[in-house]
LONU-94151 format. One record per residue (C-alpha): residue number from 1; x, y, z. Coordinates in steps of 0.02 Angstrom, whole numbers. Layout:
! residues N
@k:NUM&east:X&north:Y&up:Z
...
END
This chain:
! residues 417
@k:1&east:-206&north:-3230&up:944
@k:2&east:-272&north:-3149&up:786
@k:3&east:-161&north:-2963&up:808
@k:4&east:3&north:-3089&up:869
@k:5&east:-12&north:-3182&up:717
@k:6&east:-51&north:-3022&up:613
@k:7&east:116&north:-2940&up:677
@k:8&east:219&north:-3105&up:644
@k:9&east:168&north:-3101&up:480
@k:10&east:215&north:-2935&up:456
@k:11&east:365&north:-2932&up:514
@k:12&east:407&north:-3082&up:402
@k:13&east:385&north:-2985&up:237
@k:14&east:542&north:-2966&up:180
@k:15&east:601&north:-2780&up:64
@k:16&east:739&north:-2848&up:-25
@k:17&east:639&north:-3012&up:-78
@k:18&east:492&north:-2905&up:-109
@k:19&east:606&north:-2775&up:-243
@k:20&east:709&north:-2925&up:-318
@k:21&east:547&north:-3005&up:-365
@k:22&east:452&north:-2851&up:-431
@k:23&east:641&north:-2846&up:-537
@k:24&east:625&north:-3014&up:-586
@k:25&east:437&north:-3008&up:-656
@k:26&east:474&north:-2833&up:-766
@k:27&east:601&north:-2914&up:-873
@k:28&east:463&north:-2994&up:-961
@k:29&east:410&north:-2865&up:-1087
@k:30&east:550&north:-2758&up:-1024
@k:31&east:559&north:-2607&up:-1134
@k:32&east:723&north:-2497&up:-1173
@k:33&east:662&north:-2353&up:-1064
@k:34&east:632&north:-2446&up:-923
@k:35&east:444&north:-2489&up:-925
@k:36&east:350&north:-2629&up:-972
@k:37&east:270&north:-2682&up:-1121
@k:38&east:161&north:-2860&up:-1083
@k:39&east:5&north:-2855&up:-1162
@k:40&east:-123&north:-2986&up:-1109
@k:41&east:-131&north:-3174&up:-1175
@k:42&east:62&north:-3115&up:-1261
@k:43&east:191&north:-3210&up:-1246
@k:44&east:279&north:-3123&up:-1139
@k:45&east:109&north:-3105&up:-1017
@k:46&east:129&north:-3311&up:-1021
@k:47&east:301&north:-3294&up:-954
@k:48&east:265&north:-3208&up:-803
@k:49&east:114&north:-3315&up:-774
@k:50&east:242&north:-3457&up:-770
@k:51&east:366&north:-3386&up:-646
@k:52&east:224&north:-3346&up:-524
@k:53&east:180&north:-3522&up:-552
@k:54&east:370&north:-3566&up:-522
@k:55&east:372&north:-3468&up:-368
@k:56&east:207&north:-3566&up:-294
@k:57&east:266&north:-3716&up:-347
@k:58&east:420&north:-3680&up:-209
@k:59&east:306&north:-3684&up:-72
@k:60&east:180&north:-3820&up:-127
@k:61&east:66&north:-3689&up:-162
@k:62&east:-87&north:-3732&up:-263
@k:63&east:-119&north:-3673&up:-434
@k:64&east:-250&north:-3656&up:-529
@k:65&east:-344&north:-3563&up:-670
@k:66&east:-525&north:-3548&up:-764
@k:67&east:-581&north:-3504&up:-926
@k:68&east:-529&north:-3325&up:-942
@k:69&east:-391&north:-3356&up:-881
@k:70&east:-377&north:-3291&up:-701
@k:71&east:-214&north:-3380&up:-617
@k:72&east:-233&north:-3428&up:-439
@k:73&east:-111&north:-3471&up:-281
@k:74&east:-197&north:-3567&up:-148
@k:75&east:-101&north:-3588&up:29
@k:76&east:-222&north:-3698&up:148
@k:77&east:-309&north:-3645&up:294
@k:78&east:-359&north:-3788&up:424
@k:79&east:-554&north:-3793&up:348
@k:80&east:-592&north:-3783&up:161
@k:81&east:-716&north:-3608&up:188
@k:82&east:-699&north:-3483&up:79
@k:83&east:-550&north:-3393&up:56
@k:84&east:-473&north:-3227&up:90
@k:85&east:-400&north:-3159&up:-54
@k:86&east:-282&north:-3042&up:-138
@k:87&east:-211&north:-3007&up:-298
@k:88&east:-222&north:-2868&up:-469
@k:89&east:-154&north:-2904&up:-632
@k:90&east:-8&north:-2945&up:-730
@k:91&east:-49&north:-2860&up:-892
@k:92&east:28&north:-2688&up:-941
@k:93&east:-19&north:-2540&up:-1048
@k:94&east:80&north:-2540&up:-1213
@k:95&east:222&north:-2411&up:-1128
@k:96&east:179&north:-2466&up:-955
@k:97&east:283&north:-2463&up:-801
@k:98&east:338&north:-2605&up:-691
@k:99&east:239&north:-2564&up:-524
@k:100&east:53&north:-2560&up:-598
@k:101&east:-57&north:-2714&up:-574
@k:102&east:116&north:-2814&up:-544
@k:103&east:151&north:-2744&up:-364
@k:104&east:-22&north:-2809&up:-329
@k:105&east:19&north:-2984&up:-376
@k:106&east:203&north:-2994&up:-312
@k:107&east:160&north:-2883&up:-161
@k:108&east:13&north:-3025&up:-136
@k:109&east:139&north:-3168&up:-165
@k:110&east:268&north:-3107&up:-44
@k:111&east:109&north:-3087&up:94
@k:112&east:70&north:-3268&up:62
@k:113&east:259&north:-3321&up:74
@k:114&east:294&north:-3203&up:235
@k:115&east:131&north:-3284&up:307
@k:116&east:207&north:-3463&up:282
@k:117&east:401&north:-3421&up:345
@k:118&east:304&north:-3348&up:498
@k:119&east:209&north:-3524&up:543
@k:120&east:52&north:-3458&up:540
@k:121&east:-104&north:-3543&up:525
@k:122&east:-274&north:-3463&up:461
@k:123&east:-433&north:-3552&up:487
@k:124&east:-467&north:-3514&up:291
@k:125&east:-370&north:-3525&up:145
@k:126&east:-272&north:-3384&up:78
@k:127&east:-272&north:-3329&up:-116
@k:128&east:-186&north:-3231&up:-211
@k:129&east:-248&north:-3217&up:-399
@k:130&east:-178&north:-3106&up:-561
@k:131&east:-343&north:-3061&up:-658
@k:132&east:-336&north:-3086&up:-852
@k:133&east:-333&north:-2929&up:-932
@k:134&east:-362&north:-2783&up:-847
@k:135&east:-262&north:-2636&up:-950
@k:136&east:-379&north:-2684&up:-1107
@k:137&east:-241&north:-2612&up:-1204
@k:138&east:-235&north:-2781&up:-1333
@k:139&east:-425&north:-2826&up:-1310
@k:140&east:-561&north:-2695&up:-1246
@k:141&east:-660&north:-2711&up:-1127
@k:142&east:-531&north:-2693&up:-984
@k:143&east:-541&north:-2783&up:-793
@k:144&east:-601&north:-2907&up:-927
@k:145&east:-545&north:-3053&up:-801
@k:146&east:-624&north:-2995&up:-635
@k:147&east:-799&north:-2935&up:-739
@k:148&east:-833&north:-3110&up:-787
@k:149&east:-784&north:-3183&up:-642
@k:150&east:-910&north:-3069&up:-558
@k:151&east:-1031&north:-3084&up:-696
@k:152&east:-1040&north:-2909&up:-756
@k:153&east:-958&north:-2962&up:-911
@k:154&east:-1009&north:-3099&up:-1028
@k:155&east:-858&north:-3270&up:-1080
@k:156&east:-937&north:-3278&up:-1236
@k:157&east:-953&north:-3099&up:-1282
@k:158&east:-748&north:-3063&up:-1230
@k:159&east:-699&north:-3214&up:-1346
@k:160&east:-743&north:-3116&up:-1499
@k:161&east:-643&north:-2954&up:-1450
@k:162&east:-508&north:-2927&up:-1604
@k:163&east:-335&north:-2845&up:-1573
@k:164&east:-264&north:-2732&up:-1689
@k:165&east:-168&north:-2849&up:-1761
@k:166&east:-301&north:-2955&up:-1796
@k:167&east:-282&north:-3084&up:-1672
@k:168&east:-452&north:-3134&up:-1598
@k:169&east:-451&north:-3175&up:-1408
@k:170&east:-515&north:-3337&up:-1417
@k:171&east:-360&north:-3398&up:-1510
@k:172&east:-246&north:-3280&up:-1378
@k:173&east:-325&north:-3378&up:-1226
@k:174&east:-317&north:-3575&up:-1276
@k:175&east:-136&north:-3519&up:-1322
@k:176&east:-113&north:-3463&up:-1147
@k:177&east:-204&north:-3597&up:-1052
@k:178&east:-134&north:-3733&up:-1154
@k:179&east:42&north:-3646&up:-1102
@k:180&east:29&north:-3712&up:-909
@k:181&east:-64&north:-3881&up:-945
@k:182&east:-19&north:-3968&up:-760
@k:183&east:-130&north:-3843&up:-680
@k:184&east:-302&north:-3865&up:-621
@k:185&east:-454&north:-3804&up:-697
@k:186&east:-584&north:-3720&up:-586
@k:187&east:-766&north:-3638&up:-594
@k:188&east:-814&north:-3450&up:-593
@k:189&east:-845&north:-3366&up:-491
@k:190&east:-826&north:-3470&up:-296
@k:191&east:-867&north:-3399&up:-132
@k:192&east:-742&north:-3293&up:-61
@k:193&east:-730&north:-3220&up:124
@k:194&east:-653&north:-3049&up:73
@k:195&east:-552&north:-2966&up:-40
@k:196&east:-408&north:-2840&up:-25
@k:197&east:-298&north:-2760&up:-176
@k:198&east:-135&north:-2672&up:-159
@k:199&east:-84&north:-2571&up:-283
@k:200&east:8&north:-2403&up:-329
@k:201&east:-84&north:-2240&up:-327
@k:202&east:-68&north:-2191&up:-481
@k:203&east:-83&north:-1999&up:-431
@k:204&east:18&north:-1890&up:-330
@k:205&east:-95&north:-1850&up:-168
@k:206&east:24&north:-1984&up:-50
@k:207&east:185&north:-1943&up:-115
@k:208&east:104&north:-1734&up:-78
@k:209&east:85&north:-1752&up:96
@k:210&east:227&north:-1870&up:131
@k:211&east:123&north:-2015&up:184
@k:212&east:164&north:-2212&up:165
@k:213&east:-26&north:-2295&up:138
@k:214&east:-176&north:-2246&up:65
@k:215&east:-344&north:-2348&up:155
@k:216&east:-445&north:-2337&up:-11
@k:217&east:-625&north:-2320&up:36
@k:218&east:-686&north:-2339&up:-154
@k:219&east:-669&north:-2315&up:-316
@k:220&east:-781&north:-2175&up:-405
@k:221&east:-886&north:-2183&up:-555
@k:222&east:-838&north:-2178&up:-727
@k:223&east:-925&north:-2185&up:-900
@k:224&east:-839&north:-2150&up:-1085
@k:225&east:-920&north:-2101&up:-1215
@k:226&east:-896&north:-2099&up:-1398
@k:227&east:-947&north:-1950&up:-1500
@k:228&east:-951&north:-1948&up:-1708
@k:229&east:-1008&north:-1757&up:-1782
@k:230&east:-1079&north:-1782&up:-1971
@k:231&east:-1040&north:-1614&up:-2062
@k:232&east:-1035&north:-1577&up:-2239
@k:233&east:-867&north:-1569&up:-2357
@k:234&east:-828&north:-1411&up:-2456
@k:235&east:-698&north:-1313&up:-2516
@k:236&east:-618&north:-1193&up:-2388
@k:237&east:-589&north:-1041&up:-2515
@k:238&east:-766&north:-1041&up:-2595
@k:239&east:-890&north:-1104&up:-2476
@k:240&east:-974&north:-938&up:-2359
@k:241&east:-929&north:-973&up:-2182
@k:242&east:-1118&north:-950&up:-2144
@k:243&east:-1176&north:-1098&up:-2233
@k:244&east:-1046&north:-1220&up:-2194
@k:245&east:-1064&north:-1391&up:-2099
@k:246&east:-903&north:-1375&up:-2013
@k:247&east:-886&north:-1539&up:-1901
@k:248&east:-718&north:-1472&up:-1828
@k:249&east:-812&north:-1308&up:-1764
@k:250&east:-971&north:-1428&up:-1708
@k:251&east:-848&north:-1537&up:-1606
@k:252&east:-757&north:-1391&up:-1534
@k:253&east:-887&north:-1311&up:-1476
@k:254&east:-996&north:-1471&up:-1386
@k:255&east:-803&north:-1491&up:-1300
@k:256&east:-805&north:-1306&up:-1250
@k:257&east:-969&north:-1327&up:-1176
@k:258&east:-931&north:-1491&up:-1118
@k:259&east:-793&north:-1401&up:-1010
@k:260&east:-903&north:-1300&up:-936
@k:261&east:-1039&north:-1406&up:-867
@k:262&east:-904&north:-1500&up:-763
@k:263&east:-817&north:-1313&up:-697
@k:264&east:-800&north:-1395&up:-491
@k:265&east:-710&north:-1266&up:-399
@k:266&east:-692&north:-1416&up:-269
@k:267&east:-592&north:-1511&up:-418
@k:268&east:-668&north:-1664&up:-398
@k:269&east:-737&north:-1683&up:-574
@k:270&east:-636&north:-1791&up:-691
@k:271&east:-671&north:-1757&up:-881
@k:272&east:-568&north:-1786&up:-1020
@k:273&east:-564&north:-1781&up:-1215
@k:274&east:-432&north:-1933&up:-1232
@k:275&east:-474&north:-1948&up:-1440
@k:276&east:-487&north:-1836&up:-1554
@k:277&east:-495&north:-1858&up:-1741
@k:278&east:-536&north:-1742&up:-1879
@k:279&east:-583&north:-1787&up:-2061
@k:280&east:-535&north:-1786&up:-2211
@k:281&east:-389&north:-1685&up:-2132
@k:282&east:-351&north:-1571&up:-2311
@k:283&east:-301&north:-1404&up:-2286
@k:284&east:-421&north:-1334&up:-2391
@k:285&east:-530&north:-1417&up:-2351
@k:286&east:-684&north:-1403&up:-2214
@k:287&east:-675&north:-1551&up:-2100
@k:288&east:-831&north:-1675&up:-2140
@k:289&east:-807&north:-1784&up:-1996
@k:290&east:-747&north:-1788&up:-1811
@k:291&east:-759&north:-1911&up:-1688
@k:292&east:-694&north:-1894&up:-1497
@k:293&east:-711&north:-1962&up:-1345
@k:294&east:-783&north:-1925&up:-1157
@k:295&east:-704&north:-2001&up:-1014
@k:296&east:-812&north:-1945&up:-840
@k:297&east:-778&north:-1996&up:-673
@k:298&east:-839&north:-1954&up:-494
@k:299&east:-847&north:-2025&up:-340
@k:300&east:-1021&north:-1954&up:-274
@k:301&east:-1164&north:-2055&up:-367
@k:302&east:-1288&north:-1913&up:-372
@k:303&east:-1144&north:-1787&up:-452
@k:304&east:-1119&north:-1933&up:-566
@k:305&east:-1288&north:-1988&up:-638
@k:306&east:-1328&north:-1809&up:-648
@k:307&east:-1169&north:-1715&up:-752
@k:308&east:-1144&north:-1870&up:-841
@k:309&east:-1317&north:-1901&up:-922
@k:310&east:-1320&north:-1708&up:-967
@k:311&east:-1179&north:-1755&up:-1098
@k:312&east:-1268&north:-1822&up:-1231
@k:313&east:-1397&north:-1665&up:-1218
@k:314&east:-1254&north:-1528&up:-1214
@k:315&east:-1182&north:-1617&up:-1370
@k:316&east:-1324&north:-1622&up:-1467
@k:317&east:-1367&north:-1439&up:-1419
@k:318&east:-1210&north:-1392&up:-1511
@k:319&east:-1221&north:-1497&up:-1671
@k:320&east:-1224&north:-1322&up:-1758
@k:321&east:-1301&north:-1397&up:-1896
@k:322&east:-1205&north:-1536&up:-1906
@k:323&east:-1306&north:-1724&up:-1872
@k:324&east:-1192&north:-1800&up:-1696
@k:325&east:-1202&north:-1979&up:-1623
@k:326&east:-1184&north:-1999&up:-1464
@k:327&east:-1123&north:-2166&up:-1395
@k:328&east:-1113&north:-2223&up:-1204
@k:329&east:-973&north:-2386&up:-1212
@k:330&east:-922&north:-2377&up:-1025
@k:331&east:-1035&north:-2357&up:-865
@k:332&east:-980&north:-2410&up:-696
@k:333&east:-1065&north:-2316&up:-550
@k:334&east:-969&north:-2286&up:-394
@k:335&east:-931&north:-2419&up:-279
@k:336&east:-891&north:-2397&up:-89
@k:337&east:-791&north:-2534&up:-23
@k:338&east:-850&north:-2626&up:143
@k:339&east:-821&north:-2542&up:299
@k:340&east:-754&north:-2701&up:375
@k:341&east:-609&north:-2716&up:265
@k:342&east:-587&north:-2561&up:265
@k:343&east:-556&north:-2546&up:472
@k:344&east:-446&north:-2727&up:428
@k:345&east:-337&north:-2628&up:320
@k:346&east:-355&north:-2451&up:434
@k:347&east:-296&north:-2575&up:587
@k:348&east:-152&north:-2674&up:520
@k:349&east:-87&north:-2488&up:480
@k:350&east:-91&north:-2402&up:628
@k:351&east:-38&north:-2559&up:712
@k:352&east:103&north:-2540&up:606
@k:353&east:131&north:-2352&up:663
@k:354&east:133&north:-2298&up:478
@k:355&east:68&north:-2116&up:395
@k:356&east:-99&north:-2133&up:329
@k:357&east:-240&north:-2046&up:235
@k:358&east:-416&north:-2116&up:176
@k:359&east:-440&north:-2078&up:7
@k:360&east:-553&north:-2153&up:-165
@k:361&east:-478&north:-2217&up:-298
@k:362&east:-474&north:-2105&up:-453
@k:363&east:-424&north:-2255&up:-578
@k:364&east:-530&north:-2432&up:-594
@k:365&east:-462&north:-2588&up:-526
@k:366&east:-526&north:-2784&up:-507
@k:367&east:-568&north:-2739&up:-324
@k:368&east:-723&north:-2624&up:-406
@k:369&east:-806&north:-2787&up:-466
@k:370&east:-746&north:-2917&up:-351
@k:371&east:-838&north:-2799&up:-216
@k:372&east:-1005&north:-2834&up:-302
@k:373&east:-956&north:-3025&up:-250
@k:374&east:-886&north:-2996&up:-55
@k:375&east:-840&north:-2879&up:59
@k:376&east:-676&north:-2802&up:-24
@k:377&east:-566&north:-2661&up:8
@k:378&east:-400&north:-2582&up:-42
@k:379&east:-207&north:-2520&up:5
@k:380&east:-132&north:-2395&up:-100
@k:381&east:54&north:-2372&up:-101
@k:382&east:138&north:-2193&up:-176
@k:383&east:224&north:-2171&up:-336
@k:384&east:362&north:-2058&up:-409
@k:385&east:263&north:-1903&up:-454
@k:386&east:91&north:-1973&up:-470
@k:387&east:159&north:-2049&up:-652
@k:388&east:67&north:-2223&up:-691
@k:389&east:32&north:-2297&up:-882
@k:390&east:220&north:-2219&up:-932
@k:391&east:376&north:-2323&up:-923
@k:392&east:450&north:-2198&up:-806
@k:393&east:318&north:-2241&up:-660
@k:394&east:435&north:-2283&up:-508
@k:395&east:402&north:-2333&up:-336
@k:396&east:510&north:-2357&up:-175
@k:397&east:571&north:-2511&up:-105
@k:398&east:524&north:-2474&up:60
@k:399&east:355&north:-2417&up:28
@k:400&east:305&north:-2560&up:-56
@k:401&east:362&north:-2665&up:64
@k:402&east:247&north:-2542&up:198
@k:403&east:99&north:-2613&up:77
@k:404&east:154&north:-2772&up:81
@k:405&east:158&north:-2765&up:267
@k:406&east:-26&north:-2720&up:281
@k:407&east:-91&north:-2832&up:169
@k:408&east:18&north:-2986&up:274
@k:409&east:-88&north:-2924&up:436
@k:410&east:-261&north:-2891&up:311
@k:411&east:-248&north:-3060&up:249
@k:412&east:-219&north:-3147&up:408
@k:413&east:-356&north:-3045&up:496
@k:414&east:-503&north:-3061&up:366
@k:415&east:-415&north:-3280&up:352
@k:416&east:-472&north:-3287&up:533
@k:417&east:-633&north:-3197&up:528
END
């Protein structure tokens, strides 16, 4: 009954309604160059809450939300256990593009609507949710919506976070919840049977090897940190080059080694210098102050605990005189997503006959701290190029829809499990 019921639904997701409604939710922040530009808790992040509240409300869909902010769509299952669920985020980076975090929501929505048009009935209830804030581009820390749901982020400490306009989140949030008043209030977090998250993959490796769906078996580690080098002003024509506290050539030189410890022949290694600022920034003058920033990720844990808590050793090793700080602000280890999902999601696509690879997810996502909560698991769709946070990201109508497709089946199987 289950696989006959996962094919109807399937075959009841519809491309055209699918694109028209990915169309419809990016002119809300729609930029000139064809991206999106919707930061969280703005008003044009309220809009597209509303219209996915619009669209449920066509189908007698339940609504609700809680107080970060997280927006939920409810179709019944015959018993009131816990649901299956779905969903990303609605948020964009500041030139964003219209597929990230979106095509996770819509993609979700149009699996709940092709699993209604079918008829079918799941024993649980089937969710679909857009998490509050994951980009972080307004207010920092990022996934801020799925972290406290899951706990591993504090309601009281997010309310503090300050955009750079001044705006304190707080004040950004009872805007936006007092924006949809008719909808229900509900507790965090609530028992759910298993969670599944389409999204784009935001890298080229699909699009490479001409295949339709990526069965994401994780998402690897990542930690930032934030480095400040304390040199010594002087004047660049009369101070010896021997004595100098040169922050620039301190900063340099930690990166240089920095770039060595992660050499991986196997590429694996992700490590970036994302900010870089230099002080007082006078020609003649020798830089005082530097501050940049380490982003690390990799998806083996041991790699990971190892090459990144070597980085505040190797930067301190080449202070060159200088005094250095060394901050950690981000550490998420690497989280493998459960194997049942994962054959759910595996399944529904060969069932579906489509090209496949198993692959981890390079970028964060909700699913990495809903998973701490219930089995969870992921679909990846390819993009244009690889291209993601950039208003020319671009995916296919058709693939999507092949996402969309696997999720209907995913949803349905893990709704009758």
């Amino acid at each position: 009954m289950s696989a006959s019921d996962q094919r109807a639904a399937s075959e009841a997701v519809d491309e055209a309604r699918l694109w028209q409604r990915m169309m419809d939710m990016a002119q809300f922040g729609a930029t000139p160059a064809g991206g999106v530009n919707r930061a969280a808790f703005s008003p044009e992040d309220i809009a597209a809450r509303k219209r996915l509240i619009e669209w449920a409300g066509e189908f007698g869909f339940a609504t609700s939300t809680d107080e970060i902010g997280n927006l939920y769509v409810r179709r019944a299952g015959t018993s009131d256990e816990a649901p299956a669920v779905t969903g990303s985020h609605l948020d964009s980076q500041p030139k964003g593009g219209k597929f990230d975090g979106a095509y996770g929501v819509v993609g979700g929505f149009e699996a709940l609507e092709a699993i209604e048009r079918a008829g079918i009935k799941t024993r649980r209830p089937i969710e679909v949710v857009a998490w509050s804030n994951e980009e972080g581009g307004r207010f920092q820390p990022g996934a801020m919506g799925s972290a406290i749901f899951a706990g591993d982020y504090l309601l009281e400490d997010a309310l503090s976070a300050i955009d750079p306009n001044g705006v304190v989140l707080a004040d950004a949030l009872k805007q936006t919840l007092e924006s949809t008043p008719g909808i229900a209030r509900r507790n965090m977090p609530y028992d759910m049977a298993g969670y599944v998250e389409a999204h784009i993959e935001q890298g080229p490796r699909l699009e490479n090897d001409n295949l339709t769906i990526g069965v994401v078996l994780g998402v690897q580690g990542l930690t930032w940190y934030r480095v400040e080098v304390f040199g010594e002003e002087a004047h660049a024509g009369t101070a010896p080059l021997q004595g100098r506290k040169d922050a620039l050539k301190s900063a340099t030189t930690m990166v240089s080694a920095l770039e060595e410890l992660m050499t991986d022949d196997s590429d694996t290694v992700r490590f970036t210098v994302g900010r870089f600022e230099c002080g007082p920034g006078a020609p003649s003058t020798v830089p005082g102050h530097v501050l940049f920033t380490v982003d690390f990720r990799h998806p083996d844990l041991a790699t990971f605990v190892d090459l990144g808590g070597r980085i505040k050793g190797v930067c301190e090793a080449n202070a060159r005189g200088c005094e250095v700080t060394v901050e950690r602000i981000i550490y998420s280890e690497p989280v493998i997503f459960d194997a049942g999902v994962i054959d759910q999601v595996r399944g529904a696509t060969q069932a579906l006959d489509l090209p496949y690879m198993e692959m981890v997810s390079g970028a964060g996502h909700d699913a990495m701290h809903i998973a701490g909560l219930c089995p969870a698991g992921m679909i990846f769709v390819p993009c244009e190029k690889g291209l993601s946070h950039n208003e020319a990201e671009s995916a296919s109508a058709p693939d999507l829809a092949a996402g969309a497709r696997v999720l209907a089946a995913s949803l349905v199987g893990l709704a009758n499990r």
